[in-house]
Residue, then its C-alpha position, 0 to 999 in steps of 0.5 A: x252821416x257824410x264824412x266831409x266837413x260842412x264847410x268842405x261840402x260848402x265850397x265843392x258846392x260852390x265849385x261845381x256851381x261855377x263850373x255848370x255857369x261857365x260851361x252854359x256861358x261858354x258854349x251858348x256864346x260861341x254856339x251863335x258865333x261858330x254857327x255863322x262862321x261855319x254857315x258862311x265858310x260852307x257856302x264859300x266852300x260850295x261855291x268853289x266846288x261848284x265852280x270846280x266841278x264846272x271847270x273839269x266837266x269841260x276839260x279836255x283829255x287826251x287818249x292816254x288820260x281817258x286810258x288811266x281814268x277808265x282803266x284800260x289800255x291805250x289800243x282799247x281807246x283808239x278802237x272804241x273812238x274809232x267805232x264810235x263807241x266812245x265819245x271822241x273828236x279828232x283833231x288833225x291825228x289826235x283824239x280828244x274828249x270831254x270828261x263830261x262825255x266820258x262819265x256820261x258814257x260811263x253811267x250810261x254802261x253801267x245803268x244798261x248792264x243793271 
C-alpha cells in the first residue's frame, strides 16, 4: 500500500503534468525559432569565410612570411626561388609569392612523397 496521502499523490500528479506541458511547449516553440535563426547566421557566416578564404589565396608574402609559414630558414627560400623550385616573382631585389602558390606547392610535395 502507497505511504503518501491520496491528495498528496494527486497534486505530484498534477505537478508533473505541468511540468511535461511546459517542457513540449517550450521546446517545440523555439525549435522553429532557433532553427531559422541558425540556418540564417550559418550561410552569413559561409559567406564571410568564403570571401576570407578568396582574399588570403591571393595575398601576397614576403621571403620572410613564406620562411615562417613553411618553417624553414630564410636562405632556405631564397635558394629554392632562385632554382625555381618554389613559385616565386622578383620585383626589382625582393622576391614575392602567392599563398595559393605556396599550398599548392606544398600539396603538390606531400602527394609525390605518398
Amino acid at each position: 500500500m502507497d505511504s503518501r496521502s491520496p491528495r498528496r499523490t494527486s497534486v505530484t500528479r498534477r505537478l508533473q503534468a505541468k511540468i511535461r506541458s511546459h517542457r513540449v511547449l517550450k521546446f517545440s516553440n523555439r525549435h522553429t525559432d532557433t532553427s531559422v535563426v541558425m540556418n540564417n547566421e550559418l550561410s552569413t557566416a559561409t559567406a564571410i569565410q568564403t570571401e576570407e578564404v578568396t582574399a588570403r589565396e591571393g595575398e601576397i608574402l614576403t621571403v620572410m612570411e613564406v620562411a615562417r609559414f613553411l618553417r624553414v630558414p630564410k636562405s632556405t627560400v631564397y635558394k629554392l626561388a632562385r632554382v625555381g623550385e618554389l613559385p616565386a616573382s622578383k620585383i626589382g631585389k625582393h622576391w614575392r609569392f602567392l599563398r595559393r602558390d605556396i599550398h599548392e606547392w606544398m600539396h603538390g610535395r606531400s602527394r609525390q612523397g605518398s
